[in-house]
DRENDRENFI-802216 format. One line per 4 residues: number of its first residue (from 0); their letters; for each residue x, y, z of C-alpha. Coordinates in nm, 4 decimals, decimal comma. Layout:
% residues N
NUM) a) X/Y/Z  ...;
//
This chain:
% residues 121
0) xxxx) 1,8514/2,1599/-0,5820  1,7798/1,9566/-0,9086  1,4520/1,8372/-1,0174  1,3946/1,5486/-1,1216;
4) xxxx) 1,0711/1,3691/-1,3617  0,9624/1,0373/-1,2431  0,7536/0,8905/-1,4924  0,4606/0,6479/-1,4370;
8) xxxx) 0,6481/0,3273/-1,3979  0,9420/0,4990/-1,1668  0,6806/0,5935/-0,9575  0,4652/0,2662/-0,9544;
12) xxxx) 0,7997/0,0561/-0,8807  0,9119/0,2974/-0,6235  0,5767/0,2691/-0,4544  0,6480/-0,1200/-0,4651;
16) xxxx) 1,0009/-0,0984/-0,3692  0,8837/0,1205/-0,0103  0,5584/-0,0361/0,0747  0,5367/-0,3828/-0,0976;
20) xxxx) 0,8593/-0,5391/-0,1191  0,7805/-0,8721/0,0592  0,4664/-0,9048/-0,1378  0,6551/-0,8092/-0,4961;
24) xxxx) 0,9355/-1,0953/-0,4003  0,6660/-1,3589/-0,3638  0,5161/-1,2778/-0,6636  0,8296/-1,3069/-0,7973;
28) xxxx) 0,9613/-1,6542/-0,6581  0,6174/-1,7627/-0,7680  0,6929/-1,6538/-1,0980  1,0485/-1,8388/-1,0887;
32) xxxx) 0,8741/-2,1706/-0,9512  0,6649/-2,1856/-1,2991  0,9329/-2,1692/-1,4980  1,1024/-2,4467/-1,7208;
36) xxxx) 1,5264/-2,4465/-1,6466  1,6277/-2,5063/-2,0153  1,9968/-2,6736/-2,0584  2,0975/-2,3480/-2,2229;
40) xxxx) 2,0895/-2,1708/-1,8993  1,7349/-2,0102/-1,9804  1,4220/-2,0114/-1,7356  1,1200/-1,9508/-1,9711;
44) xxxx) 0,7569/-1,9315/-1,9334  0,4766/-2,2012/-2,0637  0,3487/-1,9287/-2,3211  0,4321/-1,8266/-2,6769;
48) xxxx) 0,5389/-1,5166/-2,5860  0,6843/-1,2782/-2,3080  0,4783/-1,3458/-1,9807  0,2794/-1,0417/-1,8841;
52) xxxx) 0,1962/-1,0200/-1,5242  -0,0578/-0,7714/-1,3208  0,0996/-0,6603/-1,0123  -0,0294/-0,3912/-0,8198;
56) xxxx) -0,2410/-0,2566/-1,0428  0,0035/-0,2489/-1,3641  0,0535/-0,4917/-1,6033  0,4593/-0,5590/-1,6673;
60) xxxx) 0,6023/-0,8129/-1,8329  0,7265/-1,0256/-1,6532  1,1310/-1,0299/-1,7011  1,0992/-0,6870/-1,6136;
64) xxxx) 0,9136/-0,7528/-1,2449  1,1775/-1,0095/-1,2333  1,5049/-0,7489/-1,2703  1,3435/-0,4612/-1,0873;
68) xxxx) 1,2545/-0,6514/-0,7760  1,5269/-0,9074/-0,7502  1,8051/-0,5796/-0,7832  1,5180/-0,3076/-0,6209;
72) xxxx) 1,5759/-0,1037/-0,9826  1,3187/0,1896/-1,0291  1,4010/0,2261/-1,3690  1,1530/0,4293/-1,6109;
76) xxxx) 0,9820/0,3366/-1,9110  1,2675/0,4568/-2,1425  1,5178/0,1449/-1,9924  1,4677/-0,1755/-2,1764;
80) xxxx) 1,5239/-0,5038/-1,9428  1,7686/-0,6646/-2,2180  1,8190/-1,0359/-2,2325  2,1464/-1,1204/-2,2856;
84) xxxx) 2,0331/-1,5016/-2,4156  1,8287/-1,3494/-2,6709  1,5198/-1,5442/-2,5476  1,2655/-1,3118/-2,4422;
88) xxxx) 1,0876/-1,5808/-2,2453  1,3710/-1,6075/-2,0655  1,3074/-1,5191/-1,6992  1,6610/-1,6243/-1,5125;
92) xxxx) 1,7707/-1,3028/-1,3493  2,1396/-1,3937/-1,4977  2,0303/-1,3115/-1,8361  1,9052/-0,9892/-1,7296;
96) xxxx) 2,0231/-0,6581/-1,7812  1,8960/-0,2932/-1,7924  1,9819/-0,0814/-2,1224  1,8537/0,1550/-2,3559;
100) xxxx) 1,6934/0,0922/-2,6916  1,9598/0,1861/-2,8987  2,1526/-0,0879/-2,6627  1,8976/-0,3533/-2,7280;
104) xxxx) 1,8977/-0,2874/-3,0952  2,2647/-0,3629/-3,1100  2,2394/-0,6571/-2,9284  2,0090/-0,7795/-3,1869;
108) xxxx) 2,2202/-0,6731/-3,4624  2,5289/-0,8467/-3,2762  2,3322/-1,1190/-3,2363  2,2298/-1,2307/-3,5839;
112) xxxx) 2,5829/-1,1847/-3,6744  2,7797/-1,3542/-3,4363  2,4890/-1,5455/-3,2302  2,4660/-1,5950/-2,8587;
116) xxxx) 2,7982/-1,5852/-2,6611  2,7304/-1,8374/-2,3772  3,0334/-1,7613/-2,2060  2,8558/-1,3958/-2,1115;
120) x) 2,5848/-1,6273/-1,9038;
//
């Protein structure tokens, strides 16, 4: 038998996941209805910066609702919701993808180097 921690946010999303589902995917079509389809490929919000979004009692930004309920990930607080576009207003679930820090922090570096590979969208 192994043990296993679930952090705060594993257990809020796994709550979701099991008793809210149809409720988190409305919020979340909602959320995708607001957005702005950019010709890059790129769904982003009407504000300066990341959306934030209170669901169930927790405040998430809103990408990361996005991912975790579109692919039912309970992921904890140490996974980073990485945007492969590089535009962190970017809601499209395509231009999603789970990672660690270290993994976001190379994407950054990749990315000032080399700039955004479209042909990953």
């Amino acid at each position: 038998m192994s043990f296993h921690y679930e952090d705060e946010c594993e257990a809020w999303l796994r709550d979701t996941m099991e008793n809210y589902e149809e409720e988190a995917l409305s919020r979340v079509s909602a959320l995708l209805a607001q957005t702005t389809k950019k010709s890059d490929g790129c769904w982003v919000s009407d504000t300066q910066t990341p959306r934030k979004v209170r669901f169930r009692g927790r405040q998430v930004a809103a990408y990361r609702l996005v991912y975790c309920v579109l692919n039912r990930a309970i992921v904890s607080e140490e996974v980073v919701v990485r945007h492969r576009c590089h535009n962190r207003r970017c809601m499209n679930p395509a231009h999603l993808v789970p990672g660690s820090r270290a993994d976001n922090k190379r994407d950054d570096w990749d990315h000032w180097g080399n700039g955004t590979d479209r042909s990953l969208l």
